[in-house]
C-alpha positions in Angstrom: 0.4 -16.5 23.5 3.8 -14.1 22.5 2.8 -12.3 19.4 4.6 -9.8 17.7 2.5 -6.1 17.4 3.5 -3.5 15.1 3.7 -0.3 17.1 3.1 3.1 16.5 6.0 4.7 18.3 5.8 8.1 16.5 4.2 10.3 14.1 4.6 13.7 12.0 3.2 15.9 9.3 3.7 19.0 7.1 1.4 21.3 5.1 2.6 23.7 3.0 2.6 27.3 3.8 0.1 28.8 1.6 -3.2 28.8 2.0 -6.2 28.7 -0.3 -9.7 29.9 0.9 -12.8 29.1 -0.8 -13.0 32.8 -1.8 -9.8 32.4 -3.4 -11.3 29.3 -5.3 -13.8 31.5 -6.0 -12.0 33.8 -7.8 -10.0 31.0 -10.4 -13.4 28.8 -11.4 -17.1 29.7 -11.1 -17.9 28.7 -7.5 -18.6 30.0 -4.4 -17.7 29.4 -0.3 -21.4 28.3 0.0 -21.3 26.0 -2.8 -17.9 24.6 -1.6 -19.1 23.9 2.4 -22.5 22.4 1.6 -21.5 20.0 -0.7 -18.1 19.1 1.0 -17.4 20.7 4.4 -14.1 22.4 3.0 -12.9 25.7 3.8 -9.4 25.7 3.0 -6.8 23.9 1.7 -2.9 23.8 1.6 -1.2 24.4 -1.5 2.3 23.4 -2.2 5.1 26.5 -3.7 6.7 26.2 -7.0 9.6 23.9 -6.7 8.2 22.2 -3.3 8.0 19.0 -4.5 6.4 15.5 -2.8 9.7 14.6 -1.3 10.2 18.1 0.5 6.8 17.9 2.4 7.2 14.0 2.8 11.2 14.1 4.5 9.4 17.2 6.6 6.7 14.8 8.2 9.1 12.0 8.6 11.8 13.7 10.6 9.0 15.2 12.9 7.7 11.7 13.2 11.1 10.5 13.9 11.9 12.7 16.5 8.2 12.3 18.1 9.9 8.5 18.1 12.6 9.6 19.8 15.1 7.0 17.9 18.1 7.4 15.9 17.4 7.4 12.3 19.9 4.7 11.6 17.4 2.3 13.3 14.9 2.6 10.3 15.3 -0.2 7.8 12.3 0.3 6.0 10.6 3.4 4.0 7.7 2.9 2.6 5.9 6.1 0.8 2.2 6.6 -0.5 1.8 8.7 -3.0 -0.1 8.9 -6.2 2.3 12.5 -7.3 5.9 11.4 -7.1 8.6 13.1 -7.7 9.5 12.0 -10.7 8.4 8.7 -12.5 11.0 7.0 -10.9 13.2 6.4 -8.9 10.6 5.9 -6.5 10.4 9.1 -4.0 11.0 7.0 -1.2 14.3 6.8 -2.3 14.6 10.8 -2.0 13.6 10.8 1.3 16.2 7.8 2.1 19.3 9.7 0.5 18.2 12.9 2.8 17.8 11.0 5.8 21.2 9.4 5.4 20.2 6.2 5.2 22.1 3.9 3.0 20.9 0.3 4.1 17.6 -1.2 4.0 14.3 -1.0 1.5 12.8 2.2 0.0 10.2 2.5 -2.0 6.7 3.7 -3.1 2.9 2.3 -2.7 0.1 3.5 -5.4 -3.4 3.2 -3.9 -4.6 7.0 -4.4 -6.1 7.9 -1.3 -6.0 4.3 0.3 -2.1 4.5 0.1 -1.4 5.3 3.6 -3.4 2.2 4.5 -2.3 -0.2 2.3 1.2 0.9 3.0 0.7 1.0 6.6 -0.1 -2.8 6.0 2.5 -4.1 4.2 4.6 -2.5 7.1 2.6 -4.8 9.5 3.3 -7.8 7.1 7.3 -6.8 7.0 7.4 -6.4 10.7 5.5 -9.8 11.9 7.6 -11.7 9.6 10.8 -10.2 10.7 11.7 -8.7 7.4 11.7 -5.0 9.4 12.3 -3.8 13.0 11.8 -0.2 12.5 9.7 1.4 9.3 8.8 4.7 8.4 5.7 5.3 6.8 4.7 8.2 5.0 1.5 9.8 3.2 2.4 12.9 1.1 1.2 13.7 -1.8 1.2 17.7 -4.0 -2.0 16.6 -5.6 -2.7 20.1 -6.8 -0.5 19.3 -9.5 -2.8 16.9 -11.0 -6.0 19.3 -10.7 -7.5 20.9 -13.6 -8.2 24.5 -12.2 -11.4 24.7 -14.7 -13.2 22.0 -13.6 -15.8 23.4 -10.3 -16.5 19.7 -9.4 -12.9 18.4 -8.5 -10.4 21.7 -7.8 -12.0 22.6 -4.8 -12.1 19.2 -3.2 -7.9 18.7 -3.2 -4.6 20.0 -1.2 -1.3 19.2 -0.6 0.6 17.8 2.8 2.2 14.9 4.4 1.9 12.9 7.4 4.2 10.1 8.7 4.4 7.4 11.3 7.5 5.6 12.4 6.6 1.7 13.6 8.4 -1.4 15.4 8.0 -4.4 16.1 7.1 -4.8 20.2 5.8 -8.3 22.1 2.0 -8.4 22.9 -0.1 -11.6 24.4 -2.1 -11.6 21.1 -5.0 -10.2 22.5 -7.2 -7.1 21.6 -5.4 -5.4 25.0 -2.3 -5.5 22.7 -0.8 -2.3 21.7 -0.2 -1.9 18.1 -2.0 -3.4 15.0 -4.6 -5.9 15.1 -6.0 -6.3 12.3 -6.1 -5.3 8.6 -8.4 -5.5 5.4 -7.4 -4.1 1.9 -9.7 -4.2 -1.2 -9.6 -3.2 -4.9 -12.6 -3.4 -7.7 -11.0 -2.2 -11.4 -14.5 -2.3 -13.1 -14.5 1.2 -11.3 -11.9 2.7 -12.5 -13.0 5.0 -14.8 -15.1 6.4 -11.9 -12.1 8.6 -10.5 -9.6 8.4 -12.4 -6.1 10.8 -14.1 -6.5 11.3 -17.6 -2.7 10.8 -18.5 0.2 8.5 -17.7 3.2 7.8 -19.6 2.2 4.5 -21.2 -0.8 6.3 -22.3 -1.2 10.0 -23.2 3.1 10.9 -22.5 1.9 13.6 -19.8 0.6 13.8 -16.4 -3.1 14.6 -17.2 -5.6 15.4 -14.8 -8.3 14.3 -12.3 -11.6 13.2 -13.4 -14.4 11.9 -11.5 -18.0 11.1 -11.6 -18.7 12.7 -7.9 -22.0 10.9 -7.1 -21.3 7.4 -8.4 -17.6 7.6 -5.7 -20.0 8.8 -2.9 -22.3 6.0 -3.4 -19.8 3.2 -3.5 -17.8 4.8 -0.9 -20.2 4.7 2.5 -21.2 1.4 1.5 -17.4 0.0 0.9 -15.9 1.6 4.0 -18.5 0.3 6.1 -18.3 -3.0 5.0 -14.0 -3.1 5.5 -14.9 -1.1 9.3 -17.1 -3.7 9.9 -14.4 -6.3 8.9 -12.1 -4.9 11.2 -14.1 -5.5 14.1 -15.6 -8.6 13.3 -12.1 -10.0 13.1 -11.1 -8.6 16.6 -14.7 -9.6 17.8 -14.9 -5.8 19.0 -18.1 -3.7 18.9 -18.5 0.1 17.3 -18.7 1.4 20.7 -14.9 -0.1 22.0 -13.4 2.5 19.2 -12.3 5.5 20.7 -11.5 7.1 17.7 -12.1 7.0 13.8 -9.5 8.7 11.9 -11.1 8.2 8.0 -9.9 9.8 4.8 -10.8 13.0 4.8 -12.5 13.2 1.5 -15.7 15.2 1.9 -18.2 15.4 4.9 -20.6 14.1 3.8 -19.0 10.6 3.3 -17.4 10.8 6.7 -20.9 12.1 8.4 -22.2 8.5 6.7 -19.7 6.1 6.9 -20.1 7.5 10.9 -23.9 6.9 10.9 -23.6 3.5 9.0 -21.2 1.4 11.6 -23.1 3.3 14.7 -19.9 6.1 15.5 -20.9 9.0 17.5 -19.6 11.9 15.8 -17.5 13.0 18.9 -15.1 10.1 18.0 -14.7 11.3 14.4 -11.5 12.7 13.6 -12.0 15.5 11.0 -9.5 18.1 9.2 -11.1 17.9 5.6 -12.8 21.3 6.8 -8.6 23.1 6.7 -6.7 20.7 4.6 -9.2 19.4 1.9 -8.7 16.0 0.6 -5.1 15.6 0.7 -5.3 11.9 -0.6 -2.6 9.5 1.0 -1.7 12.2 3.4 -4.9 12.7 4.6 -5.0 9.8 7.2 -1.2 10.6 8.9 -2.4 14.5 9.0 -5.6 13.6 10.9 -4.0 10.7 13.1 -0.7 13.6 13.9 -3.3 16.1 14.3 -5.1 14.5 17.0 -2.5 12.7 19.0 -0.8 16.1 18.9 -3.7 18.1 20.3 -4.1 15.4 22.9 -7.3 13.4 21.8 -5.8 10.3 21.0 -3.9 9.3 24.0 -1.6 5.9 25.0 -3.8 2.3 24.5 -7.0 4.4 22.9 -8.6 2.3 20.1 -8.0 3.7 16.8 -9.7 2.8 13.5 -8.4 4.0 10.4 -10.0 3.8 6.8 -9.7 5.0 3.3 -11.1 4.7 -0.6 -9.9 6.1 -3.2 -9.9 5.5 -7.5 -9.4 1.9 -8.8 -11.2 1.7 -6.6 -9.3 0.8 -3.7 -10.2 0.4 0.0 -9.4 -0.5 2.9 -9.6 -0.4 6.9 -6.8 -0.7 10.1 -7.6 -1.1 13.6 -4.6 -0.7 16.3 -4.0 0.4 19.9 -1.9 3.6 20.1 
């Protein structure tokens, strides 16, 4: 049966130039590098300059990803960025990137997850292209979450960096079977009787200001094993596949530890996990597009390998993707 697959036909990223170590960290809040790496695996993280704002690091992914396409821009009818630090409160920054790409035609705008944004965004992108609303979409992860971070508080500084990753998708025939390139399946969840379990202190409807992070560290690492392993395990009971048929898990990059057992839980050898939380931190909804780019750029994740993608973040939201590359 002709189905239509949503296909990743090219990707990108960007990380700001400067670089904080965990000795640095060390030298703004009371912690240390050991502290840092046992507790989360982080080393480093990317930090955006002063005036580089969301829409500068996201346009940067998405003309790489564009070009790794190898389409004209005018082709893209679609943008769709997540991001829980836009620009500005609106327009949405999807828009930004749109007026610097030159695009004047088609839909732009912005998806609010936290760190499941690149997921849920990558969805509706699915949804747009099987029912013909979009040919060609752009979507991006980027996010200056260091703008958000409250520099005294040990638990939740260190954990955060900045970046952005984008993937440019079409719509391409498959036979509608699990040999198909592109998406196969998707599953997106929330739970608001969490939220106050990571969580910004401000908004505009509330406080007038920004605020900052705040987040009960053990309580998100419980609920977050079991919750990504139940939406993995969705994933492949949907496609009737089996742990082993994934060649690669690219997961949020949020902290080791979660990824070492959300690995263990669905029966992933560690060699398939895709892992850059140790150099970039927890970038949020850029952290998925940075570790896919990352490793199709470096040559592990090659043409029809099996990729399974997941994410959680505060709401809570989660969610899981699986597609052929």
């Amino acid at each position: 049966m002709s189905v239509i697959r949503t296909v990743v036909a090219g990707v990108g990223s960007y990380l700001p130039a400067r670089v904080v170590t965990n000795d640095d960290m060390s030298k703004i809040v009371d912690t240390t590098d050991e502290w840092i790496v046992e507790r989360t695996g982080i080393h480093q993280r990317h930090i955006a300059a002063e005036g580089e704002m969301t829409s500068h690091l996201a346009l940067a992914a998405a003309r790489e990803a564009i070009a790794d396409a190898g389409i004209d821009v005018q082709e893209i009818d679609t943008i769709i960025l997540a991001t829980t630090t836009p620009d500005y409160t609106f327009p949405a920054t999807a828009t930004t990137v749109q007026a610097e790409l030159g695009l004047h035609h088609g839909a732009a705008f912005d998806v609010q997850a936290v760190c499941s944004g690149f997921v849920y965004a990558l969805t509706i992108a699915d949804t747009f292209v099987k029912t013909g609303q979009s040919k060609v979409a752009l979507v991006i992860g980027a996010e200056t979450f260091s703008r958000l971070l409250d520099w005294t508080d040990r638990t939740t500084c260190v954990l955060f960096g900045d970046g952005a990753g984008a993937v440019v998708v079409r719509g391409e025939t498959g036979e509608g079977t699990n040999a198909d390139r592109g998406i196969l399946t998707a599953h997106l969840h929330s739970d608001g009787r969490y939220k106050d379990k990571l969580y910004v202190d401000g908004g505009p409807s509330s406080t007038q200001s920004t605020g900052h992070v705040r987040m009960e560290g053990r309580e998100v690492f419980r609920h977050a094993v079991v919750n990504i392993a139940e939406a993995i395990n969705e994933s492949l009971e949907a496609t009737g596949l089996k742990a082993d048929d994934i060649d690669w898990f690219v997961p949020h990059q949020a902290n080791k530890r979660i990824l070492d057992g959300t690995a263990r839980r669905i029966g992933l050898p560690p060699e398939k996990v895709v892992m850059t939380v140790g150099e970039q931190g927890n970038t949020s909804a850029a952290s998925v597009p940075l570790a896919l780019d990352k490793a199709v750029k470096d040559g592990r994740i090659k043409k029809n390998d099996l990729v399974l993608l997941e994410a959680m973040g505060g709401g809570f939201t989660w969610g899981s993707l699986l597609f052929r590359f």
